[in-house]
C-alpha positions in Angstrom: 81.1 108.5 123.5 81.8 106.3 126.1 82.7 103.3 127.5 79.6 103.5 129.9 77.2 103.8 126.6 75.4 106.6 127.0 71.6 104.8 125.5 69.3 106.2 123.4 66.2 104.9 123.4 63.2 105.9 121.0 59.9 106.7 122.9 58.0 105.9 119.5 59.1 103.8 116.5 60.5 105.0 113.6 60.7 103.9 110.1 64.3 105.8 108.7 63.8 108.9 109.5 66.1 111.6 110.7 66.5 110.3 114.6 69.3 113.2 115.5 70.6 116.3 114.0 73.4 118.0 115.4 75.4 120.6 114.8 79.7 120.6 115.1 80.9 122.1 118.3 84.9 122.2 117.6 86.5 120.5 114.3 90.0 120.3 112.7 92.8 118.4 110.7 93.2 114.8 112.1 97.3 114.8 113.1 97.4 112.2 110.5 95.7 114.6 107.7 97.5 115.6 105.0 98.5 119.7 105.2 95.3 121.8 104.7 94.2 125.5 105.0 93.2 125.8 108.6 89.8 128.1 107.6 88.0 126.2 104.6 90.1 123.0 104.6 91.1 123.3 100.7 94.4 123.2 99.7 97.4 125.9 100.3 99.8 124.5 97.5 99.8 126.6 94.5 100.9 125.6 91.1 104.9 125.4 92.0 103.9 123.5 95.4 104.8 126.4 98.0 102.4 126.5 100.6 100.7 129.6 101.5 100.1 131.4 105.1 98.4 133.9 107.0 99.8 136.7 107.4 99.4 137.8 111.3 99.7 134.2 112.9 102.0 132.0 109.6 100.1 129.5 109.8 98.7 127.2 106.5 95.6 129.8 104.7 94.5 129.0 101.6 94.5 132.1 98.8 90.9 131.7 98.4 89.7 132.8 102.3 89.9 136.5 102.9 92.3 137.1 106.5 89.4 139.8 107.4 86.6 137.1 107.0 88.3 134.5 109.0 86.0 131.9 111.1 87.5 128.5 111.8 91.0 129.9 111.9 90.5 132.8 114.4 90.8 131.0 117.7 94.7 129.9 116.6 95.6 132.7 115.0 94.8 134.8 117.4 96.4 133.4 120.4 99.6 132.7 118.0 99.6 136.5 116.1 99.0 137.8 120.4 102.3 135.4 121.2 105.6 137.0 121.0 107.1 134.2 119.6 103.7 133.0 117.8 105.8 133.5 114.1 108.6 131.2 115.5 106.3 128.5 117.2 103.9 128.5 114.0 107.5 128.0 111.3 108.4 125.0 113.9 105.0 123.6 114.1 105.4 123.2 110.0 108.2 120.6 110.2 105.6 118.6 112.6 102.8 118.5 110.8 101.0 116.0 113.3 101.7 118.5 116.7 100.5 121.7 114.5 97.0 119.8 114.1 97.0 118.7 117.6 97.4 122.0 119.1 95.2 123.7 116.8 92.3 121.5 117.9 93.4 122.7 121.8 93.2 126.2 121.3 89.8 125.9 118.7 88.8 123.7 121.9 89.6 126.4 124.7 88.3 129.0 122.2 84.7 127.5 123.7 85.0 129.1 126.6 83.6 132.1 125.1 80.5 131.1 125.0 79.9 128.8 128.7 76.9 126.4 127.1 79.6 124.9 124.6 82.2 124.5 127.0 80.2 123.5 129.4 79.0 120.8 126.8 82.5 119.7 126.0 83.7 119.2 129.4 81.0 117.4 129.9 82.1 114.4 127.4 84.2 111.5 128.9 88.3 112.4 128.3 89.9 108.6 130.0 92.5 110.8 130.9 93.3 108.1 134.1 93.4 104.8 131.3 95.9 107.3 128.8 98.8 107.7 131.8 102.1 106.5 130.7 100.8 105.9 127.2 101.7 107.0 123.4 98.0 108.8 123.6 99.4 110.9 126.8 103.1 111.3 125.3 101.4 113.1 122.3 98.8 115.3 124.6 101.7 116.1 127.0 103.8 117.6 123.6 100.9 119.6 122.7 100.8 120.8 125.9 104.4 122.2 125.6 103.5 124.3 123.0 100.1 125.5 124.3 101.4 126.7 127.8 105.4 127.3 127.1 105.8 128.6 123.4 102.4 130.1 122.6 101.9 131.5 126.3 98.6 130.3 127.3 98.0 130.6 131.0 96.1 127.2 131.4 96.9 124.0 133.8 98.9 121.1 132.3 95.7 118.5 133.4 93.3 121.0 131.7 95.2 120.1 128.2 95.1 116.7 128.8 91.6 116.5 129.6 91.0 118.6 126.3 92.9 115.8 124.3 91.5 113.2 126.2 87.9 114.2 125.0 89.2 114.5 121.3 90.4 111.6 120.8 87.5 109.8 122.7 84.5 111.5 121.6 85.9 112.5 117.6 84.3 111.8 114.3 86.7 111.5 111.6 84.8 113.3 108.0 85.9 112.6 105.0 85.8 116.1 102.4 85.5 115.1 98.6 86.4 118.7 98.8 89.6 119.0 100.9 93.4 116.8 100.4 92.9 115.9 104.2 90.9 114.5 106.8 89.1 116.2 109.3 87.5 115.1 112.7 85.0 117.3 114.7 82.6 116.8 117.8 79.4 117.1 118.5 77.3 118.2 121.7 75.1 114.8 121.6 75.9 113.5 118.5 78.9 111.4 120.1 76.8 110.0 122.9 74.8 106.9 121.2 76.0 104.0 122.6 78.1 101.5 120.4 77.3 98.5 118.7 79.3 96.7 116.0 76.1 96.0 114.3 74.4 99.4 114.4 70.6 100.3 114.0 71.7 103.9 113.2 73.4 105.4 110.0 75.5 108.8 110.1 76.3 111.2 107.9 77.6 114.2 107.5 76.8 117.7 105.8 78.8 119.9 103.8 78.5 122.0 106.8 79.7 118.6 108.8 76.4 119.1 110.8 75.3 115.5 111.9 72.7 113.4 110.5 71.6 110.3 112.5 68.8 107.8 111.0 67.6 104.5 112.0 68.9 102.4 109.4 66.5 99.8 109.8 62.7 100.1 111.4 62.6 100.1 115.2 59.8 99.8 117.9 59.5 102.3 120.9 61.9 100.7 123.7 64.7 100.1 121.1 68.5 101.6 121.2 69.5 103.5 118.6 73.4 102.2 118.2 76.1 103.5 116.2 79.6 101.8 115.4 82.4 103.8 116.7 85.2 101.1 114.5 85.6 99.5 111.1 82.6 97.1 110.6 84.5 95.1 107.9 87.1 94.4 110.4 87.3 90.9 112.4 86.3 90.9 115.7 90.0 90.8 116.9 90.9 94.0 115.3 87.4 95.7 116.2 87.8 94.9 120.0 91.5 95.6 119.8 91.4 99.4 117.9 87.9 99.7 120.6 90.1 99.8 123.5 93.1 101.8 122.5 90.9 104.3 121.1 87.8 104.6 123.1 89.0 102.6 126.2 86.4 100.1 126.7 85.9 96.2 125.8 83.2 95.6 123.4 80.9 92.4 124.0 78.3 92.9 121.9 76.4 90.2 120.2 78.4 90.3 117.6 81.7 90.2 119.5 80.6 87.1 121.7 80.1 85.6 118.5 82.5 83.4 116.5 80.8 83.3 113.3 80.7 87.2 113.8 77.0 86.6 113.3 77.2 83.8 110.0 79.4 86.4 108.3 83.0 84.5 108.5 84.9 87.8 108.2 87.5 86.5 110.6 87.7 82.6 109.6 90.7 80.9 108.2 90.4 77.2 105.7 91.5 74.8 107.5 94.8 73.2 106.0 94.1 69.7 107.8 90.8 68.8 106.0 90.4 71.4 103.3 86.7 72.2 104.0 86.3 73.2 107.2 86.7 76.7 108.6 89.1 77.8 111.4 87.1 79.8 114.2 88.4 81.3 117.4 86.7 79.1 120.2 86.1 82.5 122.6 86.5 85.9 121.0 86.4 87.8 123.9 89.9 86.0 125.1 92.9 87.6 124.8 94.0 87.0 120.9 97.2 85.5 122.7 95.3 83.0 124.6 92.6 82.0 122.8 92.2 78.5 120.6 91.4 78.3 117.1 89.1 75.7 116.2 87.5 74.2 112.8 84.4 73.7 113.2 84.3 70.6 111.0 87.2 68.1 111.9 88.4 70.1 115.6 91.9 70.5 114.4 93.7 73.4 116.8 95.7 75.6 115.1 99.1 76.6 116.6 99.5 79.5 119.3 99.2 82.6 117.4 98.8 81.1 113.7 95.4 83.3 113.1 97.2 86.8 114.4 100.4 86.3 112.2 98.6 85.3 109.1 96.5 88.4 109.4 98.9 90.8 109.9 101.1 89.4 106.6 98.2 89.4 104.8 97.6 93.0 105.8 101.0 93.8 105.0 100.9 92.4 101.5 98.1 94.5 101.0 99.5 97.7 101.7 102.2 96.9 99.3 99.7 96.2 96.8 97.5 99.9 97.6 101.2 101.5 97.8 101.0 101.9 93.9 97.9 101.9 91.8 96.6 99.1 91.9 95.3 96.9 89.3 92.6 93.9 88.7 95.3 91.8 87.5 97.0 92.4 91.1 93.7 92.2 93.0 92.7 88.8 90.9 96.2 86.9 91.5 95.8 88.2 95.3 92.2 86.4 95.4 93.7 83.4 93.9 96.5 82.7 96.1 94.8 83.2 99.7 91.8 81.5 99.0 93.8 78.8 100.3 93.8 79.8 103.7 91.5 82.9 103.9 87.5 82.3 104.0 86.0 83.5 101.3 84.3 86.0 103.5 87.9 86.8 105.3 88.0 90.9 105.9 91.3 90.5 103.7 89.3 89.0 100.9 86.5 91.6 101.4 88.8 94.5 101.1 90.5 93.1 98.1 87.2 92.1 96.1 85.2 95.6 97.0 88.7 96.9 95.7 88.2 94.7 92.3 84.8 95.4 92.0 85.3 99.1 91.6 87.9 98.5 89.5 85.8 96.2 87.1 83.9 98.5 84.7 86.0 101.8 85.5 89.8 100.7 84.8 91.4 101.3 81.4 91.5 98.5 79.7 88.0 97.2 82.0 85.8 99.5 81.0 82.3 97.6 81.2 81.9 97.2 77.1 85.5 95.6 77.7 84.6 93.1 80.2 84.0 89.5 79.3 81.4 87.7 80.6 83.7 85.7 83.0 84.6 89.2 84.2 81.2 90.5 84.7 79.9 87.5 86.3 83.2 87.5 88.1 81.9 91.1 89.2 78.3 90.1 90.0 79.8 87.3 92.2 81.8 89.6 94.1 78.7 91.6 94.4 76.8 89.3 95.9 79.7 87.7 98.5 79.6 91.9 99.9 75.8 92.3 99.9 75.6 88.9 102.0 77.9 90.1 104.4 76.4 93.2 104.6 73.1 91.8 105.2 74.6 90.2 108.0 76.5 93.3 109.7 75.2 96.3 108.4 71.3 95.6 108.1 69.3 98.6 106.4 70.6 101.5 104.9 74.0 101.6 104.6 76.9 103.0 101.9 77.9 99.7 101.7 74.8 98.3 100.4 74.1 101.1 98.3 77.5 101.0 96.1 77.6 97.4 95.6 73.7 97.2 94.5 74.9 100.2 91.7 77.8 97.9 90.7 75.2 95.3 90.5 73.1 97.4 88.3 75.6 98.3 85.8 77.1 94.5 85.4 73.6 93.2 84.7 72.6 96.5 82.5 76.0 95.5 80.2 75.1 91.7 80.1 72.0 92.8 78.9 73.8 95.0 76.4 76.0 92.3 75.1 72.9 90.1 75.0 71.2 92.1 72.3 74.7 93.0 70.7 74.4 89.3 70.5 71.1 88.4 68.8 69.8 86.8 72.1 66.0 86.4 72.4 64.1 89.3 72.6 62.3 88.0 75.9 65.8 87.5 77.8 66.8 90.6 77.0 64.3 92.6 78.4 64.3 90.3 81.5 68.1 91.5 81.9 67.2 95.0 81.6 64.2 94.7 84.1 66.6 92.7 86.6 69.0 95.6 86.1 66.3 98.6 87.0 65.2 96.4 89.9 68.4 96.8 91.4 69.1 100.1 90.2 65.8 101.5 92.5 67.3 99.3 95.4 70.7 101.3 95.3 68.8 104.2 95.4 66.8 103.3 98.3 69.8 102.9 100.5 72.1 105.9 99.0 68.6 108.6 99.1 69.9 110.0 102.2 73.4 110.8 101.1 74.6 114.5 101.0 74.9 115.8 97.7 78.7 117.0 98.2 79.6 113.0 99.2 80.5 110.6 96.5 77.3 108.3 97.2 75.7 111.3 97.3 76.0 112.3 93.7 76.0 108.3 92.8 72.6 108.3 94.2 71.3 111.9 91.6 73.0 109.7 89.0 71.1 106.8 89.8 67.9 109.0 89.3 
């Protein structure tokens, strides 16, 4: 990835198929994953929570992977077991969880060398080293350069480490495993390159092998660009643009972007507190958030210098208190009630909070669907419906998104149905509620077909069926 967009255009249409497949060059533990065996990614705490290590390098190994059979973990153990202070630098590295990930992922990345295609591939991807100097980015790269050239022994040039983190952090997936406690991030030798847009005409996934899978989500013509999203597309424009360029280093202005509506979707509109109907709208996007107005687009009142930014960030604050614990429909329904006031229905805030809910609804002792009342399941079909318009909106075709929210959809009209005939309804009604219910069962399906198996949607979609 980036911030010149490398562009893929199709040379013929394509009606969701697979567009790109792509094998991982170089993965690893994200520095903010939680501790994980460094060969299979499964977990190294046994029963009485001590954490298990190889034996030539100490570094975390799981029981389960055999030290002769090793794959993943070879490139760091053996430059730290070939250190003489390898066992020292790999019982420091444990206190700093964060740095041991970070330099794992340089040595697995100068492991490439041995074969000059793949590092020739990987050098080859865009590192922003210049745009990182003098920042937290480069602070981090220049620690785990410490340790790669002074404690581990590595005859390699300072630049050439910081180049190597450069490209990680640029070019990076981050891949969630059902299977592993942590997070992993990998790269790819063109899988990074499709351009960006925050409303993509691609979807991703990824294998249990964390090859690459890259469809158009919705039909294109020969001549089109195949985009992917490289951000959060249920975030406001303000945070997209903002996480954009810290992470990737370039400033997105993309339809969407340019937009204030964020394309009819609302996710970053406040109520207005003047006249109570209208909505509060930033009157240029692409401005700095500090200098930008924010405008309702029904009665013009301004809103004070930095209102929008402050209410979004205590909003976002209160939330993490709330997902600190476990969290609860009563918490998520008093949260809905008291910033409707000033959030837009459609708010990101009230997105999270509702998808939150309507997972919740149906699956939550105590709200198990044959305990929901029909306020609650209406209350969950409405919820439904406020996610499904927004995703229309911002993530056309197939996506997860879509594909969740339809099954949710599907099992609130299946137990209406249910409580119908518990309830001596007419027979004709009934069936109606059923045959709305399948309708929307096949559409989940339709979006969640081309989820792996070892993924949650995956194994919602073989339930589906």
């Amino acid at each position: 990835m980036s911030s010149k967009n490398e562009e893929m255009i199709l040379e013929e249409e394509v009606q969701k198929y697979i567009t790109l497949q792509d094998e991982v060059l170089v993965s690893g533990p994200c520095r903010d994953s939680s501790i994980v065996c460094l060969n299979c990614y499964g977990s190294i705490q046994d029963e009485n929570e001590d954490i298990s290590v190889c034996s030539r390098c100490g570094l975390p190994l799981c029981g389960q992977c055999d030290e002769s059979e090793l794959n993943l973990h070879k490139p760091e153990c053996h430059a730290l077991s070939s250190s003489k202070r390898g066992k020292r630098t790999s019982l420091a590295l444990l206190d700093n969880v964060s740095l041991l990930f970070e330099v794992v992922l340089v040595l697995r990345c100068l492991h490439l060398r041995d074969i000059p295609e793949n590092w020739s591939h990987f050098l080859g991807l865009t590192s922003h080293v210049g745009e990182r100097r003098d920042s937290e980015l480069e602070a981090r790269a220049l620690e785990a350069s410490e340790v790669v050239i002074r404690d581990i022994g590595i005859e390699i040039p300072r630049e050439e480490v910081l180049n190597i983190c450069g490209i990680l952090d640029t070019n990076s997936f981050e891949i969630p495993l059902p299977s592993s406690p942590g997070t992993i991030q990998a790269i790819y030798k063109i899988g990074c390159l499709p351009e960006h847009n925050c409303i993509p005409t691609g979807h991703r996934c990824f294998e249990s092998d964390l090859s690459l899978v890259l469809r158009a989500s919705v039909d294109l013509k020969a001549g089109d660009h195949i985009t992917i999203t490289y951000t959060d597309s249920l975030w406001p424009t303000m945070e997209r643009r903002t996480h954009l360029l810290y992470s990737k280093h370039f400033s997105c202005i993309c339809e969407r972007c340019r937009d204030p509506t964020e394309k009819g979707s609302f996710i970053g509109a406040l109520n207005c507190l003047k006249c109570g109907v209208g909505r509060i709208l930033p009157e240029n996007p692409l401005e700095d958030k500090n200098e930008t107005s924010w405008i309702c687009i029904d009665c013009g009142y301004v809103s004070p210098q930095g209102f929008a930014e402050d209410t979004y960030n205590q909003v976002a604050q209160v939330i993490q208190g709330m997902e600190s614990g476990e969290i609860n429909p009563e918490q998520c329904n008093r949260f809905i009630t008291l910033y409707s006031k000033i959030l837009n229905s459609q708010h990101a805030h009230m997105l999270d909070v509702k998808h939150t809910l309507l997972h919740l609804l149906g699956h939550h002792e105590g709200y198990l669907l044959g305990d929901l009342s029909n306020y609650l399941l209406q209350l969950k079909e409405d919820i439904a419906r406020c996610l499904l318009q927004v995703a229309e909106k911002i993530l056309p075709g197939i996506s997860r998104l879509r594909g969740t929210t339809l099954y949710e959809l599907y099992l609130t009209y299946q137990q209406r149905a249910l409580n119908w005939k518990g309830e001596g309804k007419k027979q004709e009604e009934i069936l109606a509620a059923f045959r709305t219910a399948k309708d929307v069962l096949s559409q989940s399906i339709q979006y969640l077909q081309f989820e792996p198996k070892h993924q949650p949607e995956g194994q919602l979609a073989e339930r589906a069926q």
